[in-house]
N, C-alpha and C positions, 0 to 999 in steps of 0.2 A: 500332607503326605500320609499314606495310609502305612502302617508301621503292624510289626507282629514282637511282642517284648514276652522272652518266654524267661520261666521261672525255674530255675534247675534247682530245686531244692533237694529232690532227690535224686539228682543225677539227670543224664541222659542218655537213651535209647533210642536209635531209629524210629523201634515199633510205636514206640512213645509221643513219638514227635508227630507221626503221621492220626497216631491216634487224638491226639489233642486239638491238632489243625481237624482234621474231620470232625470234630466234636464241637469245634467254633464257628463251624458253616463250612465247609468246606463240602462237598458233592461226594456223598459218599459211592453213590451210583456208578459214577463216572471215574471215580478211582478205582472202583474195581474191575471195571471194564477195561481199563486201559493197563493197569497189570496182569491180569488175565488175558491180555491177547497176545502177552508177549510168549514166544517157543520156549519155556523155562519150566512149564507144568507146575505152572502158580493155581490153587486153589483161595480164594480169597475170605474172611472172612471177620463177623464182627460181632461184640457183644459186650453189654450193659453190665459193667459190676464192680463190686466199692471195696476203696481202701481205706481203712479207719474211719468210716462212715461217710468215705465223700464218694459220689457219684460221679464214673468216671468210663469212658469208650476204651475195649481193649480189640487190639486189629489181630488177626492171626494170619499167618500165611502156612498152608498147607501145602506138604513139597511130594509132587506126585512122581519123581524121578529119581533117581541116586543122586545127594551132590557132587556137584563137577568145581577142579581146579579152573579158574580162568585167568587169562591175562587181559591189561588193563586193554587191548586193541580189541579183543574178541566181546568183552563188556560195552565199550562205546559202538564198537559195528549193530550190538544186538540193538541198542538203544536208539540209534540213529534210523535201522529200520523198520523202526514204528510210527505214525501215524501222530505223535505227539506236536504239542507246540512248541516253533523253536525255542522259545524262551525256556521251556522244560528241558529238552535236550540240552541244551547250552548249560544249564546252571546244573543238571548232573552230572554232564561230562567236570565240569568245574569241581564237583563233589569227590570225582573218583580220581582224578589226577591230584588233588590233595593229599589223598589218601595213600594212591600208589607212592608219591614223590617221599609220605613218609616211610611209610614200610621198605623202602630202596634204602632211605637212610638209615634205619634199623640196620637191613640186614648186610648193606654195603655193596648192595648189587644196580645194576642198571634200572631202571623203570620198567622195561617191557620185558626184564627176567622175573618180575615181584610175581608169584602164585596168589592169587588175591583169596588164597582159603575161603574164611568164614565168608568175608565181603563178598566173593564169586560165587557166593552160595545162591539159590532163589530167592528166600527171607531176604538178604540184603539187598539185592539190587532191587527190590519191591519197598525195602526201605529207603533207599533211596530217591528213587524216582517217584516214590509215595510223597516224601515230603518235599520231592520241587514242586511237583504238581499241584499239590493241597496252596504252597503259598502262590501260585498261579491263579487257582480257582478264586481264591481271596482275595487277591490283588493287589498281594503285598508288595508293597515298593520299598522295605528295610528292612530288615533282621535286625532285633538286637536280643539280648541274652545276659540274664543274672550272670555271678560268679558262680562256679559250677562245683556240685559235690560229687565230689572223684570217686568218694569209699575210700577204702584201707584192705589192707590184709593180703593176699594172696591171689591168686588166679589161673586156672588150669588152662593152659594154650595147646597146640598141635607142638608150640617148641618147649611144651614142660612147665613148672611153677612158676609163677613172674610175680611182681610186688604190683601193686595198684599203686595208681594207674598203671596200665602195660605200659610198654615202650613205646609203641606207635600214639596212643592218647596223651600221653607225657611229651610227646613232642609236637603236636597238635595244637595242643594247650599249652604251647611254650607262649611267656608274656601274657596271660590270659589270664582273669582274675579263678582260682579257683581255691576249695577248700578238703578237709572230709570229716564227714559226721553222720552218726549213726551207726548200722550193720558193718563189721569186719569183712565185706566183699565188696566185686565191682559194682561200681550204680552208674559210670560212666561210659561206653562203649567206643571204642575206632571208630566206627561208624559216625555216631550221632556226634561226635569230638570232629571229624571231618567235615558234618553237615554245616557245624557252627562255625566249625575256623574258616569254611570256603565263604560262605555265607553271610555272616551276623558282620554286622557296619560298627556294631559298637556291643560293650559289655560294661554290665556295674546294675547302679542303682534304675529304677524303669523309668523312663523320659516322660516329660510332660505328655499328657496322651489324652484323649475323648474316650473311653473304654465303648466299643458298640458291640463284643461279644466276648466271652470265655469261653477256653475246652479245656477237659482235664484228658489225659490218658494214662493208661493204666499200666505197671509194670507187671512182672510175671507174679512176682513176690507180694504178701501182704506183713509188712513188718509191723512192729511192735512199737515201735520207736515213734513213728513220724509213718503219714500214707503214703502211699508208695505210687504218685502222680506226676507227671509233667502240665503245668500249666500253662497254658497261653493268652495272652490280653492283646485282642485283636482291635485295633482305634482310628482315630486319627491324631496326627501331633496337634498340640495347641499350644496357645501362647502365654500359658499359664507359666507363671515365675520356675524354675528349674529347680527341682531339688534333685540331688545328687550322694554319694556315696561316697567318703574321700579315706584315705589313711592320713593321718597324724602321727609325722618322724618326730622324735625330740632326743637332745642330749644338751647337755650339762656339761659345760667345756670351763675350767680354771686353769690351766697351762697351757694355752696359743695365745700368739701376736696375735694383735687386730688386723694385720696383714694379710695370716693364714684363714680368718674367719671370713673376710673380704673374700678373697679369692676360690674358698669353697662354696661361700652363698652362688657367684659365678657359674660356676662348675653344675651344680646343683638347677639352677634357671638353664642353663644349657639343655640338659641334660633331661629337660619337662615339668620339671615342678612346677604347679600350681600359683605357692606360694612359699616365702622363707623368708622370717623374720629372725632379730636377735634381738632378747632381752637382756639388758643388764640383772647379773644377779649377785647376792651376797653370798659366797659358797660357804663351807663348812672351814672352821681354825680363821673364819674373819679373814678368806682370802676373794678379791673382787673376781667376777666370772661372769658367762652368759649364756642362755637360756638359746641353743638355735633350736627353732621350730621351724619341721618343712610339712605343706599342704601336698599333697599327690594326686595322682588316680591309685587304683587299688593296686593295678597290674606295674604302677612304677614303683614299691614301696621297697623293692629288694634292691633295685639299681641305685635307688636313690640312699637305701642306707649304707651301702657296698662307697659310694661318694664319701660318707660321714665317714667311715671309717679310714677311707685312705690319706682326705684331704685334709681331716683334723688330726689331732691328739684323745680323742675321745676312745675310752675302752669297751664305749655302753650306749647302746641307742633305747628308746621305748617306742613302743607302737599302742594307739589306739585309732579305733574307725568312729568318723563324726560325719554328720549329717550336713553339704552345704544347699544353701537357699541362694538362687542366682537368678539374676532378672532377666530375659532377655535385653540381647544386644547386639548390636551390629558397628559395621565399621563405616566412616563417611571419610570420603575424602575430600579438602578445600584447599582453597586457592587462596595464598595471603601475597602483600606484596612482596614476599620475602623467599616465594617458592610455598610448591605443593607438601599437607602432611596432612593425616592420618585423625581421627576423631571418633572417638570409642561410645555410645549413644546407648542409653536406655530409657524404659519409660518416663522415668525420675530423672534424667540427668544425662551430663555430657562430661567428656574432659580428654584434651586436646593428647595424642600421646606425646610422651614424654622425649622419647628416643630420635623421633622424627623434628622435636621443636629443638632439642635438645644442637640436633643437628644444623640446622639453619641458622641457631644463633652461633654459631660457631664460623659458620661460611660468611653473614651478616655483620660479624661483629659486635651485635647489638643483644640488648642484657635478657634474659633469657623470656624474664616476668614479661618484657613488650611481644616477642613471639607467641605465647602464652594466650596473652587476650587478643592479640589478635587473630589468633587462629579462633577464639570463642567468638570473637565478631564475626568473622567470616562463616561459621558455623551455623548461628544464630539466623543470619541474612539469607543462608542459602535455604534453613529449614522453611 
């Protein structure tokens, strides 16, 4: 699968996005031909220049008309009668109804009442449709995308001072791994926050990949801190062992039943975890306690401690991010004489699930360990 893993370290911009996919092979020709025919008095254009010494493509859009209020119908009609690929039409209509669906939610109105301001501007719908197009021209078949740096601080809107993120990108990026660091402004955009939420299959650490090109693009600013780029690693997946990006929950529990710690590890695997372990531990005044650890993704770390605190006694959670190493692996399913179950297979090894044998010896009668191998034999005979 041909994959696009982009690097939000300084945030993201439309202009950014489009400039980075064009700077990874992406047809720059043909991208500006194709926003430039649209009736929006788009002037297009492009230039070479560096942010803290990295080389990187910045796109401009030149607006040769006053900007206009639009609504989300009069945006997809403009878009619909051009000349593009359906597959481009399709995934930015899929951009702008993201978008709209938040700003209704902002402001508590209908969808086709939302004035799409900035969005309805020319810049944006060129942002836009820049970046369906670009991962067309590519032939990208997945989106995926870092945790995202939001910024901080403040932000002049059409509705007055807002906190960063705005409203509309804070909700966007609802469940979404993100952070902020660096400059006391925005580094995130409604825009490029729509692109990824309509778009990107997955977010965190970058996936097993073939790397076959890079683009950087460039933001308006050249800050002090860190360059001011969006990156993109344009590949293929491969079947390299998985490294991945995880949070690490823990607390320190001395006053719950083994009952309650039971029943929140439950809760806790419902609810997505990874993994969750319980160590026995010696606490403080020589009272006996234990150590639960839960494994996450990044974007479950708040759900999952928001559990810790309901379902235990704990007044205190901690967080660190750790690095996992995962093999490939896939699922088999076999035929014993006991009924079908389930077998979890990697390069290195096998091992029958548990839940599924678990099950059979139950309906069987018979002791769990003969379930067990025999789902390994049957395994074994079918590889």
């Amino acid at each position: 699968m041909r994959i696009c893993h982009i690097d939000a370290f300084s945030g993201l911009a439309g202009d950014m996005l489009v400039a980075s996919l064009t700077d990874a092979g992406a047809n720059r020709e043909t991208i500006t031909r194709a926003l430039e025919s649209f009736a929006i008095g788009a002037s297009i254009s492009w230039e070479r220049v560096h942010r803290r010494g990295v080389s990187a493509l910045k796109f401009r859009v030149a607006v040769n008309e006053p900007p206009k209020h639009r609504h989300l119908s009069g945006i997809l009609k403009l878009i619909n009668a051009t000349d593009l690929p359906d597959a481009v039409k399709s995934k930015s209509e899929r951009v702008f109804r993201v978008l709209g669906e938040a700003e209704a939610a902002i402001h508590g109105i209908d969808i086709e009442k939302v004035h799409f301001h900035e969005v309805g501007a020319v810049d944006s719908i060129c942002d836009i449709v820049g970046v369906c197009l670009a991962l067309h021209l590519l032939g990208i078949e997945a989106l995926h995308c870092s945790p995202i740096n939001v910024g901080s601080g403040t932000v002049n809107t059409e509705h007055g001072v807002l906190p960063v993120p705005a409203p509309a990108t804070a909700l966007l990026l609802k469940n979404k791994p993100i952070y902020a660091r660096g400059p006391a402004l925005e580094l995130t955009t409604p825009t490029a926050a729509a692109v990824v939420a309509a778009l990107a299959t997955g977010f965190g650490a970058m996936p097993p990949m073939r790397i076959q090109s890079i683009g950087y693009g460039a933001g308006d600013c050249d800050f002090k801190e860190h360059a001011n780029v969006v990156r993109v690693l344009i590949g293929e997946t491969s079947g390299a062992a998985e490294t991945t990006t995880v949070s690490v929950i823990e607390a320190n529990i001395d006053d719950a039943s083994p009952q309650l710690i039971g029943y929140a590890t439950e809760r806790l695997f419902e609810a997505g975890a990874l993994d969750a372990i319980v160590i026995p531990a010696q606490m403080k005044k020589g009272r006996p306690g234990v150590l639960l650890q839960v494994i996450a993704a990044p974007e479950k770390r708040e759900e999952l401690a928001a559990i810790l605190f309901r379902e235990t006694t704990t007044l205190g959670v901690r967080f660190h991010t750790a690095e996992r190493r995962v093999q490939a692996r896939e699922w088999i399913e076999v035929e014993t004489p006991h009924g079908k179950l389930r077998v979890k297979a990697g390069e290195n090894g096998f091992a029958p699930e548990y839940d599924d044998a678990r099950k059979l010896a139950a309906e069987s009668g018979l002791p769990l360990k003969q379930i067990l191998a025999e789902a390994a034999h049957a395994y074994l005979k079918q590889k």
